[in-house]
DRENGU-80182 format. One record per residue (C-alpha): residue in one letter; y negated, z, x negated. Coordinates in Angstrom, 2 decimals. Layout:
BEGIN
+------+---------+---------+---------+
: resn :      yy :      zz :      xx :
+------+---------+---------+---------+
:    A :       Y :       Z :       X :
...
+------+---------+---------+---------+
//
This chain:
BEGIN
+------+---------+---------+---------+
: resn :      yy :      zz :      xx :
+------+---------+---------+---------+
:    X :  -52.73 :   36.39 : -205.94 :
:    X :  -55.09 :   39.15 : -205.80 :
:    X :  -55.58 :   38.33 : -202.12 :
:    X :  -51.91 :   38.56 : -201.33 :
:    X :  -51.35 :   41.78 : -202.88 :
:    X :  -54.34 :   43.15 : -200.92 :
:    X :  -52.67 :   41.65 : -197.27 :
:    X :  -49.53 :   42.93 : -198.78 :
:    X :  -50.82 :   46.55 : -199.85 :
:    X :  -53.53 :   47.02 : -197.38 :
:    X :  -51.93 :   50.26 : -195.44 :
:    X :  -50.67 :   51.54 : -198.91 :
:    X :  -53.77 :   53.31 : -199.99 :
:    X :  -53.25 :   51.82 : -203.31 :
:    X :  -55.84 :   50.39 : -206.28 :
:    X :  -55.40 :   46.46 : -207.17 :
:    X :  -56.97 :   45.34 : -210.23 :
:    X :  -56.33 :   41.58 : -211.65 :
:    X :  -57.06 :   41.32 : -215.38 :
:    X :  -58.59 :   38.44 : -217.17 :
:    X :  -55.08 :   37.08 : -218.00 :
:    X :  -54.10 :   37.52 : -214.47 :
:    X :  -52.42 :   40.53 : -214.84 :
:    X :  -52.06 :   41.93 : -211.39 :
:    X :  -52.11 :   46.32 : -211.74 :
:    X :  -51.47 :   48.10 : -208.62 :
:    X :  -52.00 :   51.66 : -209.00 :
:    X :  -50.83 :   53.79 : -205.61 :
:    X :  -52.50 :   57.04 : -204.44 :
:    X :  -50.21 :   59.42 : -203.12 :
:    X :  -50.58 :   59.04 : -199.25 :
:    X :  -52.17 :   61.85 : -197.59 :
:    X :  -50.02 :   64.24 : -194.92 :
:    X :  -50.79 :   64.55 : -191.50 :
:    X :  -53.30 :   67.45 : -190.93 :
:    X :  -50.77 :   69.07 : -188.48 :
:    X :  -48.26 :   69.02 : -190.76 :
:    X :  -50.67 :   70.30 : -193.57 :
:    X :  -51.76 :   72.95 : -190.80 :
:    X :  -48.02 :   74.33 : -190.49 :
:    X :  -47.51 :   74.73 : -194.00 :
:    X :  -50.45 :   76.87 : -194.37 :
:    X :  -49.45 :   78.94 : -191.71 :
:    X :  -45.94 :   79.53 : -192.98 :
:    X :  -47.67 :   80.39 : -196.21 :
:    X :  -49.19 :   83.18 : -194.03 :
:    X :  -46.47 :   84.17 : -192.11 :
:    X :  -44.88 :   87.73 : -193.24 :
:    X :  -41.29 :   87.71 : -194.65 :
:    X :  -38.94 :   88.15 : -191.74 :
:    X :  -38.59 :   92.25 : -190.79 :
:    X :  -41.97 :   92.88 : -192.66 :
:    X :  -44.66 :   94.78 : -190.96 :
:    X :  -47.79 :   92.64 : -189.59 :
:    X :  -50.90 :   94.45 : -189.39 :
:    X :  -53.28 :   92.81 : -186.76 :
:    X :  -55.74 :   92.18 : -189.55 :
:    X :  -54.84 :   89.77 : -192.46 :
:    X :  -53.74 :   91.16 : -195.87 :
:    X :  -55.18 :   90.87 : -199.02 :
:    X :  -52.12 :   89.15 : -200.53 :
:    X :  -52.63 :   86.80 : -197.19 :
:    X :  -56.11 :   85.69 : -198.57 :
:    X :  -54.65 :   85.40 : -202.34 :
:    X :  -52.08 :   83.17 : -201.09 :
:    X :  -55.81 :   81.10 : -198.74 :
:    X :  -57.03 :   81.24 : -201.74 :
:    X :  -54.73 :   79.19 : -204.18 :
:    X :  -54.35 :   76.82 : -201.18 :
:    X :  -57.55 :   75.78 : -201.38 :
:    X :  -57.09 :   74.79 : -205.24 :
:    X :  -54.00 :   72.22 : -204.83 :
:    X :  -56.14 :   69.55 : -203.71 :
:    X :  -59.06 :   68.09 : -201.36 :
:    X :  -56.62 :   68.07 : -198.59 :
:    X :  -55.40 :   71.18 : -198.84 :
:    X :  -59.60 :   72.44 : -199.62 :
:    X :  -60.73 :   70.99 : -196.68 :
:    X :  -57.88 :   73.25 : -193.96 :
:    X :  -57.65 :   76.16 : -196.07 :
:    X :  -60.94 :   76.55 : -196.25 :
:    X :  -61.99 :   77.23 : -193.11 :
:    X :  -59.57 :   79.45 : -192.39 :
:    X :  -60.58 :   81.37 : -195.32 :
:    X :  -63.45 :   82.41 : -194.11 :
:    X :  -62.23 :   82.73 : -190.54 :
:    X :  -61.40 :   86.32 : -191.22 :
:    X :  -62.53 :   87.55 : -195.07 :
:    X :  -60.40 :   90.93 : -195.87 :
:    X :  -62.93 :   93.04 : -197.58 :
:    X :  -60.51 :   96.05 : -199.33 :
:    X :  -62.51 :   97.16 : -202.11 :
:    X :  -65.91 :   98.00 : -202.35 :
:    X :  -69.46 :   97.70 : -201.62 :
:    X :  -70.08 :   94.99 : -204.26 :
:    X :  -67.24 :   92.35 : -202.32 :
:    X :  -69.41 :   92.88 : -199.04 :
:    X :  -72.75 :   92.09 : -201.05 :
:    X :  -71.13 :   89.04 : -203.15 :
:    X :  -70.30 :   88.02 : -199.37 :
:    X :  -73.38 :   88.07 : -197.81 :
:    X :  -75.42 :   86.75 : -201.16 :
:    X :  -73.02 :   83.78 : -200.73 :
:    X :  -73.55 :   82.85 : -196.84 :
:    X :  -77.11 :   83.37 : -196.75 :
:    X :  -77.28 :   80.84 : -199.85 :
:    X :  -75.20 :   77.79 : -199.48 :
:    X :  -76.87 :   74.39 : -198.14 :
:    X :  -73.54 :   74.52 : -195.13 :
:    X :  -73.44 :   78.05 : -194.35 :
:    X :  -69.55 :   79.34 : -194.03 :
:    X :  -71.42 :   81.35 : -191.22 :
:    X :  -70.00 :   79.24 : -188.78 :
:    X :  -66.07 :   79.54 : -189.56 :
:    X :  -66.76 :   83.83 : -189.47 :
:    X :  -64.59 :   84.91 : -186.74 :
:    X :  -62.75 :   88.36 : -187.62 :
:    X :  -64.34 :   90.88 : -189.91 :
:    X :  -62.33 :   94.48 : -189.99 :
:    X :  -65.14 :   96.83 : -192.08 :
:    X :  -65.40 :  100.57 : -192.59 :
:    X :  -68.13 :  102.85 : -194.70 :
:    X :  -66.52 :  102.42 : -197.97 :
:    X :  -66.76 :   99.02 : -197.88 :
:    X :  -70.35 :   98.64 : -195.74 :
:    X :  -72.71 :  101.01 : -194.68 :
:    X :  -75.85 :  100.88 : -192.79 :
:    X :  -78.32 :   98.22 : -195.04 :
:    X :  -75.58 :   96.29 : -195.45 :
:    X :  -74.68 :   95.91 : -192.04 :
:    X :  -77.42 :   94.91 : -191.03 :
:    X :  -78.15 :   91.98 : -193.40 :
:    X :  -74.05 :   90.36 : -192.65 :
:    X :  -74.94 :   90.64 : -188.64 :
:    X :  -77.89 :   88.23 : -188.94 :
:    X :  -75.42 :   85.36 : -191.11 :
:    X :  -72.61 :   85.90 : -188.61 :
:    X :  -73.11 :   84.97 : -185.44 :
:    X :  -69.91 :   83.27 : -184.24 :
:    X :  -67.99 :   86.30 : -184.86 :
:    X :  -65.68 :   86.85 : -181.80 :
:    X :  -63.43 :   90.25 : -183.26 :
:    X :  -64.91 :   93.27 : -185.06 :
:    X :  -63.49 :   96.50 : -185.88 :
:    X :  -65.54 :   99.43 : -187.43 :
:    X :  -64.35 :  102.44 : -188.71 :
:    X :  -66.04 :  105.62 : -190.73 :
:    X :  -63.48 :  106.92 : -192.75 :
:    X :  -62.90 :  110.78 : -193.85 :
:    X :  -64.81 :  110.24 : -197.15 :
:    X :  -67.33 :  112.81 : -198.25 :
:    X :  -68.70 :  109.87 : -201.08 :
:    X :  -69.46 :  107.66 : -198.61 :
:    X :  -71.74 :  107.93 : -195.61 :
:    X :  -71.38 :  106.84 : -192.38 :
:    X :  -72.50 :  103.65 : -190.13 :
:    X :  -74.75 :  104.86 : -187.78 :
:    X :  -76.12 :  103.57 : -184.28 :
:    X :  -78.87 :  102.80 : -186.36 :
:    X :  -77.24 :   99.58 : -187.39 :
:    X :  -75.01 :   99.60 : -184.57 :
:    X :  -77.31 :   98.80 : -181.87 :
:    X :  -79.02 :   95.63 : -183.39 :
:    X :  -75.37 :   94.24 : -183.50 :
:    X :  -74.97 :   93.04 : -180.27 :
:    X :  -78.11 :   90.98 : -180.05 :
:    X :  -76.93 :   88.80 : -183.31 :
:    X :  -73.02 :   88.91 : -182.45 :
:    X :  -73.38 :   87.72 : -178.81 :
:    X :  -70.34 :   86.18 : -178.59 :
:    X :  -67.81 :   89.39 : -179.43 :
:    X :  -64.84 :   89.25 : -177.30 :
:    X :  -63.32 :   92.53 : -179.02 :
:    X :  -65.34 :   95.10 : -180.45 :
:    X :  -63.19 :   98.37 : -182.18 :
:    X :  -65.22 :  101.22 : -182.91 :
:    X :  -63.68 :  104.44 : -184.68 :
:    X :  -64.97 :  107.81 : -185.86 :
:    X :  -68.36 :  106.54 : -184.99 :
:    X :  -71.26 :  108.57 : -182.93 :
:    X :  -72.66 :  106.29 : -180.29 :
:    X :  -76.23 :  106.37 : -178.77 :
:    X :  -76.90 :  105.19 : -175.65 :
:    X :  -78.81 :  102.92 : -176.80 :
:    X :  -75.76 :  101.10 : -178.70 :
:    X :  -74.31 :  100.77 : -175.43 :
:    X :  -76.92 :   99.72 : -173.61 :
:    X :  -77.36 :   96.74 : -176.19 :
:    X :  -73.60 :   95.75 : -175.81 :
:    X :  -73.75 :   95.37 : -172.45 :
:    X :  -76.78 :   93.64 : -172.67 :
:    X :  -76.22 :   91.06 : -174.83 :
:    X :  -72.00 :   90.93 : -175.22 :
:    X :  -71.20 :   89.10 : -171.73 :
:    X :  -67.57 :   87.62 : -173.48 :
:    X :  -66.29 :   91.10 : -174.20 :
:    X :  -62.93 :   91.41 : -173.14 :
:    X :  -61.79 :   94.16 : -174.68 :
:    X :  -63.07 :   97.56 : -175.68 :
:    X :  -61.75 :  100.16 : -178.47 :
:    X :  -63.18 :  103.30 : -178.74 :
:    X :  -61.44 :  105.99 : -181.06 :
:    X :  -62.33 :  109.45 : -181.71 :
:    X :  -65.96 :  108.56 : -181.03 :
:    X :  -68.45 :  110.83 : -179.50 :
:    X :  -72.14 :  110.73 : -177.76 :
:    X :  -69.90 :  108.67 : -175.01 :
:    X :  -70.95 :  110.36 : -171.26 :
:    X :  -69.67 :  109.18 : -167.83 :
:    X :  -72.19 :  106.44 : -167.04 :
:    X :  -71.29 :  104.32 : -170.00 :
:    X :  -69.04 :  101.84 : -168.27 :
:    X :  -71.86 :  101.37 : -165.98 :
:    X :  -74.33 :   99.79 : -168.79 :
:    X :  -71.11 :   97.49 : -169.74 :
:    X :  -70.99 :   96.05 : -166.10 :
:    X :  -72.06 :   92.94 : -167.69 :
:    X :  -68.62 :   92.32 : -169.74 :
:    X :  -66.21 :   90.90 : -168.16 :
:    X :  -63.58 :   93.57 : -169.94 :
:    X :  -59.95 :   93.59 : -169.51 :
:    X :  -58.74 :   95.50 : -171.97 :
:    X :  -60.23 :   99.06 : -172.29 :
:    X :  -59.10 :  101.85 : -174.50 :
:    X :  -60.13 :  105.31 : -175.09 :
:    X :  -58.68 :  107.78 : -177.70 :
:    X :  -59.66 :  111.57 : -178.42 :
:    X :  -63.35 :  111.81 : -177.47 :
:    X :  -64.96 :  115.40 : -178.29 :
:    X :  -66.14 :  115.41 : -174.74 :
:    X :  -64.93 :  115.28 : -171.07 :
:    X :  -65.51 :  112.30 : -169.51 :
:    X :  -63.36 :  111.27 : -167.22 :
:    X :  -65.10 :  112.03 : -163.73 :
:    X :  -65.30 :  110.30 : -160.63 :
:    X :  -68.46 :  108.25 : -161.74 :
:    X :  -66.36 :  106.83 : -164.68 :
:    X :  -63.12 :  106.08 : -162.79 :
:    X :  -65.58 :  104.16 : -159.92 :
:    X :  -66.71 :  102.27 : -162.57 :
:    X :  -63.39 :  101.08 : -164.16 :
:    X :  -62.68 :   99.75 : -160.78 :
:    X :  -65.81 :   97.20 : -160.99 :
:    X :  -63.38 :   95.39 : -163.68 :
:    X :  -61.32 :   92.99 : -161.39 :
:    X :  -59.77 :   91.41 : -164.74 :
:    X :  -58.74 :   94.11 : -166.11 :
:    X :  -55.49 :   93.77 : -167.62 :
:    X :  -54.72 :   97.28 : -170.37 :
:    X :  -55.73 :  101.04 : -169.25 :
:    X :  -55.30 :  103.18 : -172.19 :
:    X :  -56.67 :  107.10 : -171.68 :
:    X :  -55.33 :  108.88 : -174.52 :
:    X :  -57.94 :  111.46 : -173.79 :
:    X :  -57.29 :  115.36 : -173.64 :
:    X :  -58.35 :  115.54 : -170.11 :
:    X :  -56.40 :  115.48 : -166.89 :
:    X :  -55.88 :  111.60 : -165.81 :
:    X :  -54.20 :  112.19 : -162.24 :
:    X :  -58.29 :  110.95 : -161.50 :
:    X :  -56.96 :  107.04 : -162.28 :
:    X :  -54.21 :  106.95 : -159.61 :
:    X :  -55.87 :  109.34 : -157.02 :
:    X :  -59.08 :  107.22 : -156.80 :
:    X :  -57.07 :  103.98 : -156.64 :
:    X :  -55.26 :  104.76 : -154.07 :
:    X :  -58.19 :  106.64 : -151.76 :
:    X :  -59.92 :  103.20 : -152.32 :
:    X :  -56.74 :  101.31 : -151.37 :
:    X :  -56.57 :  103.29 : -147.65 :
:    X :  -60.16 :  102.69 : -147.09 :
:    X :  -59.33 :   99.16 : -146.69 :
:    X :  -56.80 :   98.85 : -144.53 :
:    X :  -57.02 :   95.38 : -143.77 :
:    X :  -55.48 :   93.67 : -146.77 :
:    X :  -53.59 :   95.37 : -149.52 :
:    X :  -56.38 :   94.70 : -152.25 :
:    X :  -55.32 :   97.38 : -155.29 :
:    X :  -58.45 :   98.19 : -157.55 :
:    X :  -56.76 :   96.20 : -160.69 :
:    X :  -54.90 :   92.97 : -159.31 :
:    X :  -53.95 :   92.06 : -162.75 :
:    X :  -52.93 :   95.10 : -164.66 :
:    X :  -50.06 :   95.23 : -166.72 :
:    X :  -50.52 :   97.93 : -169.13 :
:    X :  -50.89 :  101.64 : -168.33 :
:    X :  -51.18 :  104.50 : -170.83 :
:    X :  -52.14 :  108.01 : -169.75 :
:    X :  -51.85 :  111.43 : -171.31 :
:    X :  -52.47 :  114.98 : -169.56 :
:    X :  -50.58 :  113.41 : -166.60 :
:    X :  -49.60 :  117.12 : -165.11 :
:    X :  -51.66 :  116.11 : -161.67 :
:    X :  -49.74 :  113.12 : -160.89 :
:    X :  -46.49 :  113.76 : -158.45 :
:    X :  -44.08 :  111.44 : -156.79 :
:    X :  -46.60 :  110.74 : -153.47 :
:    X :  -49.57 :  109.79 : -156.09 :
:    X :  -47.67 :  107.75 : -158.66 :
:    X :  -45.41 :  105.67 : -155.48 :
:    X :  -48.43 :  104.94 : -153.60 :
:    X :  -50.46 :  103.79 : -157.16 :
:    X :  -47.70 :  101.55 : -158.01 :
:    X :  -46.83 :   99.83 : -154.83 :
:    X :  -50.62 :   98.27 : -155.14 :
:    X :  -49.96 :   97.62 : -158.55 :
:    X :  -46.76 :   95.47 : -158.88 :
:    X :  -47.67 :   93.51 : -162.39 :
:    X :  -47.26 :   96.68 : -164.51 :
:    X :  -45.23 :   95.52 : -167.59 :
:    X :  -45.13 :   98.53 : -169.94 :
:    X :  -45.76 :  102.76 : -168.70 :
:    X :  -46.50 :  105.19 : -170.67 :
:    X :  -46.78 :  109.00 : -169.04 :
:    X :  -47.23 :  112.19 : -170.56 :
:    X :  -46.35 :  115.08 : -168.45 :
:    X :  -46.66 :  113.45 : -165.07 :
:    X :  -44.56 :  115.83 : -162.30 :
:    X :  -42.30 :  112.95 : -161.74 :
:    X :  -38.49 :  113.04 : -160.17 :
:    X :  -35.86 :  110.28 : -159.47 :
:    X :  -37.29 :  109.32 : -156.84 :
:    X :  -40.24 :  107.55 : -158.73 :
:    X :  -37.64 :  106.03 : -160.80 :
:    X :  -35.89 :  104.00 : -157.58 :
:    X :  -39.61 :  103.32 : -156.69 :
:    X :  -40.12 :  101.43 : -159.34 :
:    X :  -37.12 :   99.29 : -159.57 :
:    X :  -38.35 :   97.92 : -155.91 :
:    X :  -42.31 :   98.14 : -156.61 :
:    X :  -42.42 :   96.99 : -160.66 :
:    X :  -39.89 :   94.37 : -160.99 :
:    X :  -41.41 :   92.87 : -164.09 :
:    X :  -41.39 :   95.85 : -165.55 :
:    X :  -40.38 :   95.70 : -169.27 :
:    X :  -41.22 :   98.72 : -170.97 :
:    X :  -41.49 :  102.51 : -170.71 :
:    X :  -42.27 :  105.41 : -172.39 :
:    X :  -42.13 :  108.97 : -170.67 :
:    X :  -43.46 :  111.81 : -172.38 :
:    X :  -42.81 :  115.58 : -170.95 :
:    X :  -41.03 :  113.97 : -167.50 :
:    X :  -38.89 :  117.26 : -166.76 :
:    X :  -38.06 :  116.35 : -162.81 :
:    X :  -35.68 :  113.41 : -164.00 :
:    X :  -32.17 :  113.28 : -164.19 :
:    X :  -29.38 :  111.07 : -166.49 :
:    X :  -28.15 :  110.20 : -162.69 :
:    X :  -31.41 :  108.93 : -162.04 :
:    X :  -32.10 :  107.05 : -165.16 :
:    X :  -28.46 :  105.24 : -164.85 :
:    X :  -29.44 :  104.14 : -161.30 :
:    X :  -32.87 :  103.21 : -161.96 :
:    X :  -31.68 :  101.06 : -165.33 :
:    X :  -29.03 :   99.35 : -163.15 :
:    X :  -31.57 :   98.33 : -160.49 :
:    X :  -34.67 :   97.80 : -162.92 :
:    X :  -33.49 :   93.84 : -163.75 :
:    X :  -36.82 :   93.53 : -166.35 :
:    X :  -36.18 :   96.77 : -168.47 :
:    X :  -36.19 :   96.20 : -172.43 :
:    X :  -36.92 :   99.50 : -174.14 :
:    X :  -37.07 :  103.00 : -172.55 :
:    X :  -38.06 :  105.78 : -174.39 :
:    X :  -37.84 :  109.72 : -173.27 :
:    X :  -39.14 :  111.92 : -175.12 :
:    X :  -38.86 :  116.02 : -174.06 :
:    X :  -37.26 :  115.15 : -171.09 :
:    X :  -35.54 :  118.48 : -170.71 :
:    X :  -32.97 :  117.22 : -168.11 :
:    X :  -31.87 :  114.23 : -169.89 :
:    X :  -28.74 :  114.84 : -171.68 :
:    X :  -28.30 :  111.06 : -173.77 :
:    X :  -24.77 :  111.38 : -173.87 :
:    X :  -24.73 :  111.48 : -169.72 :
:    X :  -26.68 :  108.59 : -169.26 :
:    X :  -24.59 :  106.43 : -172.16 :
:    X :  -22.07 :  107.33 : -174.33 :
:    X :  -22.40 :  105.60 : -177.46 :
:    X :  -26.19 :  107.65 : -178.20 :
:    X :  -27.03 :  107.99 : -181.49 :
:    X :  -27.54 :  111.71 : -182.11 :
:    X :  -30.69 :  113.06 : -180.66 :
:    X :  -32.22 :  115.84 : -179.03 :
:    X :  -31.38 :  117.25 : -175.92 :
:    X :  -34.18 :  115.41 : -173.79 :
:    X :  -34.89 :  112.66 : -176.11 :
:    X :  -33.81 :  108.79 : -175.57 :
:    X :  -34.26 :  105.83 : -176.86 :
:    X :  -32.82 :  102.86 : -175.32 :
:    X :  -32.85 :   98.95 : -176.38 :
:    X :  -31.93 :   95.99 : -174.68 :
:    X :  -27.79 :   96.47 : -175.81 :
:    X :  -27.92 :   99.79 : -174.75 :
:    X :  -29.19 :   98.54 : -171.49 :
:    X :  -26.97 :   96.14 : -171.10 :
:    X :  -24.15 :   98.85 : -172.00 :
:    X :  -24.89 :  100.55 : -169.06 :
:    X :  -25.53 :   98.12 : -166.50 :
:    X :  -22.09 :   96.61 : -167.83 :
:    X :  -20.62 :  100.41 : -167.40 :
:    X :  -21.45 :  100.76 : -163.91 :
:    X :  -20.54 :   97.15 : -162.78 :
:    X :  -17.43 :   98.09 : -163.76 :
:    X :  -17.20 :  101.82 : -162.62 :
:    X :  -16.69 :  102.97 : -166.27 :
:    X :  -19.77 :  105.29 : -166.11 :
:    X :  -19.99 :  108.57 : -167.74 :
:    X :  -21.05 :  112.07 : -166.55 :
+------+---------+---------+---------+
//
């Protein structure tokens, strides 16, 4: 009997137990769920309510909610787990970041492994500290570090900084913030960090000219730069963004005249006049501020080698209709655009370029003193003369308008 019931039950994941009077007890064990299916419930339990902001760093309530996963069963232990300590949210103080590291550098299977993301500033890690977590993580692909406005707490320093790279080899994003960097702190990045793909650096200072030239080594293609205290952007630093072939996001929001980008590019573009080889084959994202030296002939001849641009951004660029029509032939994929201080543009122009701009999904104008919203579509909310903001049904408003010769103004 007992045999039968075992043939019978043998895919059930079940206990059989046959008592001295024959008694047959089979006691089932819930069946376990797929790990894929296990997988998509956790990530629904971290998925934001619908219209809620999502930070690109997880939330503390998001590692609550890892947390009780981990305690409904071995299951559950075994893919929460992992993910846990993929990307640890420290929020409150010094003490979290030293119960952290006390805890990796102590357990017989070190969690070091599943460290992917860390997001730290002073007030929760400072120099010491720093340098004791970079030795236990050295999988770690994303890191941001900020120093925050805090008179209690001091700042991280290069003095931590440049021992980073050697034991987090394998960064692919590195965010650095309100942070003074030495050259030697670059020099050890571009040593050591040949995965970096993209590059953060926010209201930092130390940074000269030459520094892209000691990250030659990182195969970057993503590269921002906000609000440095000093003037950088020379013809030494724009030569070397052009060694990055990859490079997919240029973001400059720098208080310095950026004309330099596009003027370069395209004097390197007529040099070789035997192919049409632009300096960044695969860009798609281009932000510049202080665009005053960039006119119709510069911007044109930048974007006709450029043709993958997705989303523009331009602040006070000398720019009339006439780059608008150039881009609905040059950037047909374009899908998003933000002008900034664009007087030499007209609602005529906007209309036309909108109707012959197939991609377009958001447009944005912002003291563009021409632009009058209610001549380029009628139903405009109420904004400033020179202001605009259009989505994808006002777009399709006005394309719709002038297909049909309804068109306003």
């Amino acid at each position: 009997m007992k045999d039968y019931a075992e043939e019978l039950l043998q895919h059930e994941r079940s206990t059989i137990q046959v008592k001295p009077d024959g008694t047959v007890i089979i006691t089932p064990h819930p069946q376990q769920l797929p790990n894929e299916i296990l997988a998509r419930i956790i990530h629904y339990v971290l998925e934001p309510e619908p219209g809620t902001y999502r930070p690109d760093s997880r939330r503390v309530c998001e590692q609550l909610d890892l947390c009780t996963c981990t305690l409904v069963n071995k299951q559950f232990y075994a893919v929460a787990y992992p993910l846990l300590w993929r990307e640890p949210v420290l929020k409150f103080n010094l003490t979290q970041l030293q119960r952290m590291i006390d805890y990796l550098a102590t357990k017989e299977s070190p969690m070091e492994h599943y460290v992917r993301k860390l997001d730290l500033d002073n007030i929760t890690c400072n120099d010491t500290e720093l340098l004791r977590l970079m030795t236990h993580i050295p999988h770690l692909e994303t890191l941001s570090i900020a120093n925050r406005n805090d008179e209690h707490f001091p700042p991280m320093t290069s003095r931590s900084l440049q021992h980073l790279p050697h034991h987090c080899s394998h960064l692919t994003s590195l965010t650095l913030s309100h942070i003074h960097l030495s050259k030697a702190t670059i020099c050890a990045i571009g040593q050591h960090c040949h995965q970096l793909t993209e590059l953060v650096f926010s209201i930092t200072t130390g940074l000269q000219d030459d520094f892209l030239s000691a990250l030659s080594n990182c195969p970057l293609q993503r590269i921002r730069i906000c609000r440095t205290d000093e003037s950088i952007l020379t013809e030494k630093l724009v030569m070397d963004m052009t060694r990055f072939q990859d490079l997919t996001e240029l973001d400059l929001s720098i208080l310095e005249p950026s004309g330099l980008i596009m003027k370069i590019a395209n004097n390197l573009q007529q040099k070789n006049k035997t192919a049409v080889v632009p300096c960044w084959p695969r860009l798609k994202v281009l932000k510049l501020e202080c665009c005053d030296d960039i006119d119709d002939a510069t911007f044109i001849c930048f974007i006709k080698t450029h043709p993958h641009l997705e989303f523009l951004r331009l602040d006070g660029a000398n720019l009339t209709n006439a780059s608008l029509d150039a881009m609905a032939v040059s950037l047909r994929g374009l899908r998003k655009v933000l002008f900034n201080r664009v007087n030499g543009i007209s609602a005529g122009g906007v209309r036309r370029w909108i109707q012959n701009c197939q991609g377009l999904a958001f447009v944005m104008f912002r003291h563009c003193n021409q632009i009058v919203k209610r001549d380029v579509l009628e139903t405009c909310k109420d904004l400033p003369r020179g202001s605009l903001i259009l989505k994808k049904h006002d777009i399709f408003k006005i394309r719709h308008a002038q297909e049909t010769g309804n068109v306003h103004g």
